[in-house]
C-alpha positions as CSV (number, residue, x, y, z in Angstrom):
1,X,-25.3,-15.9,-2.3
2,X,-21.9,-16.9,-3.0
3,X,-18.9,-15.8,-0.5
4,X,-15.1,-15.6,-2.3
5,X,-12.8,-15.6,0.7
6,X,-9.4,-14.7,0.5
7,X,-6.7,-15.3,3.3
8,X,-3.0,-14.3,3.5
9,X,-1.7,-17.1,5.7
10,X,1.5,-17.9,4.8
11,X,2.8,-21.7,5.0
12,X,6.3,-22.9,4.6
13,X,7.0,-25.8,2.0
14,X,7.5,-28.5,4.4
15,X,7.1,-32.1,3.7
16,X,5.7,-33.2,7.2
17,X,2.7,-30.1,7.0
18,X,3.7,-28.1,9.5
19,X,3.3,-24.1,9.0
20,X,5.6,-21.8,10.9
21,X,5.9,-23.1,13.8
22,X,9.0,-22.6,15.9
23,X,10.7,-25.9,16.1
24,X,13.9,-25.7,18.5
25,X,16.1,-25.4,15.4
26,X,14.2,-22.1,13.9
27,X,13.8,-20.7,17.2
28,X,17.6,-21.2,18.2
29,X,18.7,-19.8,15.1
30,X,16.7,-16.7,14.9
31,X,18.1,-16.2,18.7
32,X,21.6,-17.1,17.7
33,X,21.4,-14.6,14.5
34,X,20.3,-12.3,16.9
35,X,17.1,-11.6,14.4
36,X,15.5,-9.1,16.2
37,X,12.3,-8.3,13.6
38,X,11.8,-12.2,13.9
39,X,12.3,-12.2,18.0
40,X,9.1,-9.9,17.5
41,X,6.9,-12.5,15.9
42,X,8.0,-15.3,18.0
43,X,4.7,-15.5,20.5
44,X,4.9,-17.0,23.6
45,X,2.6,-20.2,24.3
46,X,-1.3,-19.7,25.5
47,X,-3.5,-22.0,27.8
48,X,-5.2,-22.7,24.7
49,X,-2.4,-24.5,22.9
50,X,-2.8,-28.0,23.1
51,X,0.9,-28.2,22.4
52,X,2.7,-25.2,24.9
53,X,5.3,-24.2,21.8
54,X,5.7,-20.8,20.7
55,X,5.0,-20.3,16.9
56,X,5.7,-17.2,14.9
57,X,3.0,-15.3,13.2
58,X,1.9,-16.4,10.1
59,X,0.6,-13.6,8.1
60,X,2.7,-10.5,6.9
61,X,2.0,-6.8,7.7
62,X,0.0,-4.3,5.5
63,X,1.9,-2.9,3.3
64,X,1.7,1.0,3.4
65,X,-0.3,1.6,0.1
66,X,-2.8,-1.5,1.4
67,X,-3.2,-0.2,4.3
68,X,-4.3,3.2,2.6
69,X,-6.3,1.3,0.6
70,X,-8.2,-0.8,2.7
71,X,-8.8,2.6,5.3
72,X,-10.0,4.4,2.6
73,X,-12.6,2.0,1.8
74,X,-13.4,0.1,4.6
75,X,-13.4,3.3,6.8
76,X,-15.3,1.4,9.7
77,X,-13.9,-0.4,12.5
78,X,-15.3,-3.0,14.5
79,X,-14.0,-5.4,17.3
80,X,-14.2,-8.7,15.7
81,X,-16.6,-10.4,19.0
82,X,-19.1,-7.1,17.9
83,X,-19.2,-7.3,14.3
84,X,-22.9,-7.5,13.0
85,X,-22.8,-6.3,9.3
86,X,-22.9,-9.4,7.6
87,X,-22.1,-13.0,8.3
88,X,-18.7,-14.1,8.9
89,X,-18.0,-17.2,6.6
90,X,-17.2,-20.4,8.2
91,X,-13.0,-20.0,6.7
92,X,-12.6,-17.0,8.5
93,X,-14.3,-17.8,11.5
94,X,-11.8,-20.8,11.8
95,X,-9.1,-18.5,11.4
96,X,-10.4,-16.4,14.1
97,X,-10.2,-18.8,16.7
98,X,-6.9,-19.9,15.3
99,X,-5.2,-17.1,16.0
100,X,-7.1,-16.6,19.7
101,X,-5.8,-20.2,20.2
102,X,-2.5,-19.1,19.5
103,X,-1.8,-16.0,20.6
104,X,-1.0,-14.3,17.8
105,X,-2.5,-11.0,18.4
106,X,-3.4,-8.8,21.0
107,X,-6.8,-8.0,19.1
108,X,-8.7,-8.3,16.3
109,X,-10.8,-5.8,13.8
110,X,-12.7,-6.0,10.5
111,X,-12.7,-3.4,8.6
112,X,-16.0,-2.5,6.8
113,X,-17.4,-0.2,4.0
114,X,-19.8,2.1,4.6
115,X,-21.4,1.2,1.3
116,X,-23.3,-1.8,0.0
117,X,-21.5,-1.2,-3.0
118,X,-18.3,-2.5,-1.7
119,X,-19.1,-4.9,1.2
120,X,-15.9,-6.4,1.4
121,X,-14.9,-6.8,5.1
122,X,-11.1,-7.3,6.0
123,X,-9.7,-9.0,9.0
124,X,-6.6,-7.3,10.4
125,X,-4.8,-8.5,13.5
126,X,-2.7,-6.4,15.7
127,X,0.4,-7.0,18.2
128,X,0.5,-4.1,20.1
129,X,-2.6,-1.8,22.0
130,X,-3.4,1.5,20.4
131,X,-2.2,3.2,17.8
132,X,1.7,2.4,16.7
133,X,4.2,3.2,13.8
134,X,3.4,-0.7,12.8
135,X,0.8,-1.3,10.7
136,X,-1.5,-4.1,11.2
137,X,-1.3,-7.8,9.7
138,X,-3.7,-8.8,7.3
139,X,-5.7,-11.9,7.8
140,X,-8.4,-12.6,4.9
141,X,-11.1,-10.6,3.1
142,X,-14.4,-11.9,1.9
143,X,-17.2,-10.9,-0.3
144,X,-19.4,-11.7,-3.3
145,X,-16.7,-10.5,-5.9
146,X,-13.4,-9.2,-4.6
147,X,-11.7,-7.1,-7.1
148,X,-7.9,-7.1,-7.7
149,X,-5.8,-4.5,-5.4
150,X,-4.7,-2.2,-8.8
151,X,-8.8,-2.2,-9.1
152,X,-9.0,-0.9,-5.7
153,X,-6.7,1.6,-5.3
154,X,-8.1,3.4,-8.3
155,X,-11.4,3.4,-6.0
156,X,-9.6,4.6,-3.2
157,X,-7.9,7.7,-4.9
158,X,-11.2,8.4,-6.5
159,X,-12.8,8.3,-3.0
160,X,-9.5,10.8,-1.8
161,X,-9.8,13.4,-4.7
162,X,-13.7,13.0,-4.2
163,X,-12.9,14.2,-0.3
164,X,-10.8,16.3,-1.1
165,X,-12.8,18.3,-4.0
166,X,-15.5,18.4,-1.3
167,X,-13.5,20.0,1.3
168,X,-11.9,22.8,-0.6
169,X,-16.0,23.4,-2.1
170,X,-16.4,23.6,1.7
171,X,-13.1,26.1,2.4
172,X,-13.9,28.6,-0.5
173,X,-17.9,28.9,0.8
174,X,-16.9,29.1,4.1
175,X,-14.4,31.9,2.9
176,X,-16.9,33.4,0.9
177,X,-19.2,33.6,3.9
178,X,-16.7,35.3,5.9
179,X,-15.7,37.2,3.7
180,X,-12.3,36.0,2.2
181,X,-12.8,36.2,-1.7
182,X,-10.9,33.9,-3.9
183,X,-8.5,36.8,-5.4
184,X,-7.9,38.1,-2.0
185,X,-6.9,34.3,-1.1
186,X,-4.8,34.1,-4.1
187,X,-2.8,37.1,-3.2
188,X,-1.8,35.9,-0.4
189,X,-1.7,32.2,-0.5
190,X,-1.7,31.4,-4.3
191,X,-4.7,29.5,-6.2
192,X,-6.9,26.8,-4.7
């Protein structure tokens, strides 16, 4: 079985190799310009570093329609240290402990499918505890065939409409059962 695995770390052009890391000059500037949105992705340094130097976060957020996308079809959650579906290929493992050795997040999930059909797991990170306005960072995605995101979100808004056929087929028969008819409905409220 072949893995495709796809990851959204994002590297500066630099000619010594270093990513994002905060070098005194980036990290005096962004204080200086009083960047605020970058101040938030500045992390402090862990025990883990073998070099204590803060570094910035480098993968971007969800964007809203991905992050539909990716909840509609990976509807299952798991904490990344109790995730059993399916092997966790070597890449992504690496970047797991790179961002525990760094600090970049204050916990980890993949997101699964509930179908064998599309067993493509994604690895989110997030800053904060609980649920916030922010929406996660994406980290990588992996499976046998990983289809394009335009291909996806058709599957997603089929999965939606599918959902959402089913629970109006629910509404009118539990209406029906209780004795709501459809034209009495409709005078009221207008047509399903």
């Amino acid at each position: 079985m072949s893995v495709i695995v796809e990851t959204f770390h994002m590297e500066e052009v630099v000619t010594d190799q270093r990513s994002l890391e905060v070098e005194p000059d980036s990290l005096a500037l962004i204080e200086r310009l009083g960047l605020s949105g970058q101040q938030k992705l500045v992390r402090p340094p862990t025990p883990q570093q073998s070099a204590p130097t803060p570094t910035r976060i480098p993968f971007r957020r969800m964007k809203a329609d991905e992050s539909i996308v990716y909840q509609t079809l990976c509807p299952h959650r798991f904490k990344v240290e109790d995730y059993s579906v399916q092997p966790i290929p070597y890449r992504v493992l690496k970047l797991i402990s790179d961002c525990q050795d760094n600090g970049w997040f204050l916990f980890l999930q993949i997101w699964d499918a509930e179908q064998a059909i599309i067993r493509d797991p994604v690895l989110v990170g997030f800053t904060e505890k609980g649920y916030t306005q922010e929406s996660p960072f994406i980290l990588a995605r992996w499976g046998e065939h990983l289809d394009e995101f335009p291909a996806m979100m058709k599957q997603a808004v089929e999965k939606i409409n599918s959902m959402l056929a089913d629970k109006t087929r629910t509404f009118r028969d539990t209406a029906e059962l209780v004795g709501i008819h459809e034209t009495t409905y409709q005078s009221c409220y207008g047509t399903f």
